[in-house]
MMTF fields as JSON, N, C-alpha, C and O atoms, coordinates in Angstrom:
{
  "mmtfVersion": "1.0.0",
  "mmtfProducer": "UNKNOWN",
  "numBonds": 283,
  "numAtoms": 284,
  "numGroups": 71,
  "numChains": 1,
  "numModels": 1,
  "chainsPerModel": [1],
  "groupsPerChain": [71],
  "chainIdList": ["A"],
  "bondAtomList": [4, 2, 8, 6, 12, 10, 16, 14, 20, 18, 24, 22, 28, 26, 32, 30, 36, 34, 40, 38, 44, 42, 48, 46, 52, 50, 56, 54, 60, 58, 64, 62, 68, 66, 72, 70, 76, 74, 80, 78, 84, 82, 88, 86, 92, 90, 96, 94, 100, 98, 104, 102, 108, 106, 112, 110, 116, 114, 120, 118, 124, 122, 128, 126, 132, 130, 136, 134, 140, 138, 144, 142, 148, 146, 152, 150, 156, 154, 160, 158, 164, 162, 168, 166, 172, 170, 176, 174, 180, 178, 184, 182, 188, 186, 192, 190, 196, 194, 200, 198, 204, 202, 208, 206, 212, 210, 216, 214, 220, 218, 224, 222, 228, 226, 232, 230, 236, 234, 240, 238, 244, 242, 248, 246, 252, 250, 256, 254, 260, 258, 264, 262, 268, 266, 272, 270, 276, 274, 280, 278],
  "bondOrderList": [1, 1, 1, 1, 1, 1, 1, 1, 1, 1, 1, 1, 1, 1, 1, 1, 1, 1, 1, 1, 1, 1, 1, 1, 1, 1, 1, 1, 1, 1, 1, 1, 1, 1, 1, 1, 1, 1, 1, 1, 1, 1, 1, 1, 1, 1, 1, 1, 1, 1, 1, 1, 1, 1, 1, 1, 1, 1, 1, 1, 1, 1, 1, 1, 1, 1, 1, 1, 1, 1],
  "groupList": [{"groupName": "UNK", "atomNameList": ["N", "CA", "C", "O"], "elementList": ["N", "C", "C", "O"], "formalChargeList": [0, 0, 0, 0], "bondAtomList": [1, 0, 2, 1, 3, 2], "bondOrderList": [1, 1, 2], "singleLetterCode": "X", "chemCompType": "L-PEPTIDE LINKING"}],
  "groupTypeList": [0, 0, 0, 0, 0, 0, 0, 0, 0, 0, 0, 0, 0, 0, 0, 0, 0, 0, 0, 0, 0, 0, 0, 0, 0, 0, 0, 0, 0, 0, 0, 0, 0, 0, 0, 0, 0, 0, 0, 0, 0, 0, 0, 0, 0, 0, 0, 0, 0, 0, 0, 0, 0, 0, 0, 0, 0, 0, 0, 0, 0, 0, 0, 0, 0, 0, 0, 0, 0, 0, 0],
  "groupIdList": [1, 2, 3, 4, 5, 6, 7, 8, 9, 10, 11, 12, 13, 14, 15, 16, 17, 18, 19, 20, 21, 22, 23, 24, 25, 26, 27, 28, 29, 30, 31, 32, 33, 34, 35, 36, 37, 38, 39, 40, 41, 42, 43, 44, 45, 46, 47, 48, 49, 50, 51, 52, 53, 54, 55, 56, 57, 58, 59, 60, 61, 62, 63, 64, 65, 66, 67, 68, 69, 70, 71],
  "secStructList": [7, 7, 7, 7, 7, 4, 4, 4, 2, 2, 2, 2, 2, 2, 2, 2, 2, 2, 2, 2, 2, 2, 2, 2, 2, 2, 2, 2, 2, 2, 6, 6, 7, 5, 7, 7, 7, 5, 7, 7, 7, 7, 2, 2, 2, 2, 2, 2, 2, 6, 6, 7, 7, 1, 1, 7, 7, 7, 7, 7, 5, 7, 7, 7, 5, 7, 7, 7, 7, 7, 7],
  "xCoordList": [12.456, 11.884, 10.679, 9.767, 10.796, 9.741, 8.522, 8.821, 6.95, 6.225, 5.805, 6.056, 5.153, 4.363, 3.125, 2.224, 3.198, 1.605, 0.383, 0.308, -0.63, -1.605, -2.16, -2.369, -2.376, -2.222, -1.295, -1.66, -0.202, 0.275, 0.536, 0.983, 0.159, 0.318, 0.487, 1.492, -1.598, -1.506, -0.826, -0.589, -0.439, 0.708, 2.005, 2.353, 2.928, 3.893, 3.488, 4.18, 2.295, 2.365, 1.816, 2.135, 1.152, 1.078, 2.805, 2.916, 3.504, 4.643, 5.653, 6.171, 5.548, 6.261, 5.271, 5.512, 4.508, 3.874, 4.107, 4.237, 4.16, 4.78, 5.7, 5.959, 7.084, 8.335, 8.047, 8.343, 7.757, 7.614, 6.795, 6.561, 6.283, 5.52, 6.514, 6.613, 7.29, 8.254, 9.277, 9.566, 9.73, 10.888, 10.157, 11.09, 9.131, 8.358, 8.161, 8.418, 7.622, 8.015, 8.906, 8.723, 10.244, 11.354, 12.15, 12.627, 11.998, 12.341, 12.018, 12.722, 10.119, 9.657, 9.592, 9.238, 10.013, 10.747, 11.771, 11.947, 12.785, 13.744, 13.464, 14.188, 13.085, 13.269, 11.536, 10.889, 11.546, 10.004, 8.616, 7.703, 8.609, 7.198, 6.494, 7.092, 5.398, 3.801, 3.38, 3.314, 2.956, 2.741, 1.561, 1.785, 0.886, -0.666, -0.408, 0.04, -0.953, -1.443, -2.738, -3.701, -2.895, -4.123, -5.134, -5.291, -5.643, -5.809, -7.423, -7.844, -8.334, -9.371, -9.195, -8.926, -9.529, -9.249, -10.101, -10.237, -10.787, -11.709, -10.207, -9.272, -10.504, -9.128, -9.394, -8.77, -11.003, -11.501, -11.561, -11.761, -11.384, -11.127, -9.83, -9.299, -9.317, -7.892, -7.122, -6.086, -7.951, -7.444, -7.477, -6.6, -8.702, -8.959, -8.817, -9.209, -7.97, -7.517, -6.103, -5.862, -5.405, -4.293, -4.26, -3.327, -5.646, -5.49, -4.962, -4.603, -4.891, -3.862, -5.329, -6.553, -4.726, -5.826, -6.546, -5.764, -7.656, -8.431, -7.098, -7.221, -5.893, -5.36, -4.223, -3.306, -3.755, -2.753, -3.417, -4.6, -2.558, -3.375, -2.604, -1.403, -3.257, -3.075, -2.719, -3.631, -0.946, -0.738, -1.179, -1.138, -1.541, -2.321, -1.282, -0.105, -2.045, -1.011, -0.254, -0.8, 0.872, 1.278, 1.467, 2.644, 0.638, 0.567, 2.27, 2.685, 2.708, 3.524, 3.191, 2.803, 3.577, 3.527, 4.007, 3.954, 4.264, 4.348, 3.457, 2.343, 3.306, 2.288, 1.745, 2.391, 0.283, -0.303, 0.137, -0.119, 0.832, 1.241, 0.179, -0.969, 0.258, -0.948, -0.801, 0.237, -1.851, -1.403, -1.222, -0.671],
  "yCoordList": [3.846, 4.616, 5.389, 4.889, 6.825, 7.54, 7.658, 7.953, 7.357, 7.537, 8.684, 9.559, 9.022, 10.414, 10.723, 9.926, 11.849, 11.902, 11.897, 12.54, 11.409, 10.82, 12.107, 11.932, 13.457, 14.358, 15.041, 15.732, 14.551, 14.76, 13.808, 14.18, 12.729, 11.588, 12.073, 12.283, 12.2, 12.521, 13.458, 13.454, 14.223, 15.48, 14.712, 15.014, 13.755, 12.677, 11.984, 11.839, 11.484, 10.371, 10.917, 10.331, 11.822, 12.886, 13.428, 13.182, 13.86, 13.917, 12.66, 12.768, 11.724, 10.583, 9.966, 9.488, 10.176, 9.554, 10.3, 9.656, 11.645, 12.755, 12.313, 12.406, 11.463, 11.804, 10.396, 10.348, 9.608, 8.326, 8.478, 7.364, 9.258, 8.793, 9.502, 9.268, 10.631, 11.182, 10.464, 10.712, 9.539, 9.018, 7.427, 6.65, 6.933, 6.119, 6.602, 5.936, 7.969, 8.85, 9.258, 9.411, 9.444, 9.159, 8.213, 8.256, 7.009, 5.631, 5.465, 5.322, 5.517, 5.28, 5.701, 5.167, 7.133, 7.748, 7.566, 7.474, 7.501, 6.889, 5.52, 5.445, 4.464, 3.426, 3.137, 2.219, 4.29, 4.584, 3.837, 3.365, 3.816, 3.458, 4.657, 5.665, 4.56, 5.336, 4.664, 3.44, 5.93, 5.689, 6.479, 7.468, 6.652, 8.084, 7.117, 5.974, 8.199, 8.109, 7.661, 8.249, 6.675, 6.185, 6.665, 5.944, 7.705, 8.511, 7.976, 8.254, 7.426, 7.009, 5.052, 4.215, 5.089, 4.065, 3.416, 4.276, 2.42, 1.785, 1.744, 0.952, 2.679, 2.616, 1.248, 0.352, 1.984, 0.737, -0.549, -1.466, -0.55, -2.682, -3.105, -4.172, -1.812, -2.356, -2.383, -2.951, -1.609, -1.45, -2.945, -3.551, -3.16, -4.286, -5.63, -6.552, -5.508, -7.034, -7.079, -8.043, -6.08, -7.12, -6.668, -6.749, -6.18, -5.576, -4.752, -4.997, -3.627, -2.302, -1.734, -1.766, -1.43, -0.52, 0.766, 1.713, 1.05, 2.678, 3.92, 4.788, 3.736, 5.057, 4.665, 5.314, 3.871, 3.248, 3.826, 4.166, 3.926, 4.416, 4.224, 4.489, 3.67, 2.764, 3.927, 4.546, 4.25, 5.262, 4.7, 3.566, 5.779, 5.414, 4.856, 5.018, 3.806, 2.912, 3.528, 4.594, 3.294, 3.892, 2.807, 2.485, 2.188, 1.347, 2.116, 3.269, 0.965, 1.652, 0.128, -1.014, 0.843, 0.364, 0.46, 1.622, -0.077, 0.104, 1.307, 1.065, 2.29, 3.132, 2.704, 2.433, 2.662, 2.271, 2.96, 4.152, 2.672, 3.116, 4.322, 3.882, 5.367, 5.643, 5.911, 6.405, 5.564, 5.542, 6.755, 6.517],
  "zCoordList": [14.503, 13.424, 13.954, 14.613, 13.542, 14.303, 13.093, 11.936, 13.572, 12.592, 12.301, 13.13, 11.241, 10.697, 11.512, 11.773, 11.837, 12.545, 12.059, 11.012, 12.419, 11.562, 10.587, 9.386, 11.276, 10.726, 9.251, 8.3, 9.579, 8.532, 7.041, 5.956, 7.4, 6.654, 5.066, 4.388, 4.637, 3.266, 2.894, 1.686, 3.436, 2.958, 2.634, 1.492, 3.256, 2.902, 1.86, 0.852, 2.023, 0.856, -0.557, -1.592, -0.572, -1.384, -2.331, -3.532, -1.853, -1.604, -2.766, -3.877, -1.917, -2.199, -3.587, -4.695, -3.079, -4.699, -6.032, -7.073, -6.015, -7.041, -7.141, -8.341, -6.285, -6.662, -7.077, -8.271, -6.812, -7.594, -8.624, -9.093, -9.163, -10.335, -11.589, -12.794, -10.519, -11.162, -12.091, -13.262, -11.275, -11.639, -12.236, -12.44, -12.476, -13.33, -14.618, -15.62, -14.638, -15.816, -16.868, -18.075, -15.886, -16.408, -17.377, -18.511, -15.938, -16.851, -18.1, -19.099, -17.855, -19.285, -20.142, -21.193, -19.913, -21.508, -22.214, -23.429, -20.858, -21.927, -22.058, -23.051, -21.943, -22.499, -23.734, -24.237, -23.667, -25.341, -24.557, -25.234, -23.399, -23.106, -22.655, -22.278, -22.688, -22.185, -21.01, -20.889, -19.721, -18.693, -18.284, -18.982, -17.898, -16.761, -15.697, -15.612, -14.766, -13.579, -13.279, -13.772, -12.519, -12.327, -11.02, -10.035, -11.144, -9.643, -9.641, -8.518, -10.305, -9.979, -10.09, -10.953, -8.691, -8.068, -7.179, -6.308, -6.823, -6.074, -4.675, -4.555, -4.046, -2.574, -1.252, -0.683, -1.312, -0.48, -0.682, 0.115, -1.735, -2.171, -2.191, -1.884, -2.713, -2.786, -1.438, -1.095, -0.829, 0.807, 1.731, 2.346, 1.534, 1.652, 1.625, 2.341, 0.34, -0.342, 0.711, 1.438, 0.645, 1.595, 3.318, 4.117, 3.505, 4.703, 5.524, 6.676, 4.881, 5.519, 6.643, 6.522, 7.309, 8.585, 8.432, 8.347, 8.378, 8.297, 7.923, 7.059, 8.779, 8.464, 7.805, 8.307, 6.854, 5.6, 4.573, 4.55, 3.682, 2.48, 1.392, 1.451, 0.093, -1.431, -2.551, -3.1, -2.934, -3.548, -5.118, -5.595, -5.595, -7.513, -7.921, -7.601, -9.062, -9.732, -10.804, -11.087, -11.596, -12.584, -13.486, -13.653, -14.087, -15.399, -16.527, -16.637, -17.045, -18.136, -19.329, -19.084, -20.658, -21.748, -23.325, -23.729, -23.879, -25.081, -25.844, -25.378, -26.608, -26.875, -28.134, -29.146, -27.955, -29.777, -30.631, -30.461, -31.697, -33.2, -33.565, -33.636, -33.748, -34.434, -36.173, -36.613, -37.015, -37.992, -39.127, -40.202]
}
C-alpha cells in the first residue's frame, strides 16, 4: 500500500471526510434523524487520547439524532 504524501494529506482527508459526512447525511434522512458537523473540536486531545503521531489527523465528528419536536 502506497502512502499519501505528507504534503498532500489534508487535501485527502479533507476529501474523504465530505464524502463521509455525505453519506451520514444521507442515512439520516432517510431514516428521520438530525445530524451537523462538528468542525470545532479540541484535535489535540483527541489526538492524544489514542495516540496517533504529529502528522495523523482526527476527521470532525458527525453526531446523529432524533430531532427536538418543536412545538
Amino acid at each position: 500500500m502506497k502512502l499519501v504524501p505528507v504534503a498532500q494529506r489534508e487535501s485527502y482527508a479533507s476529501a474523504l471526510a465530505g464524502a463521509v459526512a455525505q453519506n451520514v447525511c444521507l442515512f439520516a434522512a432517510s431514516n428521520g434523524l438530525a445530524t451537523v458537523i462538528r468542525a470545532w473540536i479540541d484535535r489535540a486531545a483527541i489526538a492524544d487520547a489514542p495516540g496517533l503521531s504529529h502528522d495523523q489527523q482526527v476527521p470532525p465528528p458527525r453526531p446523529a439524532g432524533r430531532p427536538k419536536a418543536v412545538p
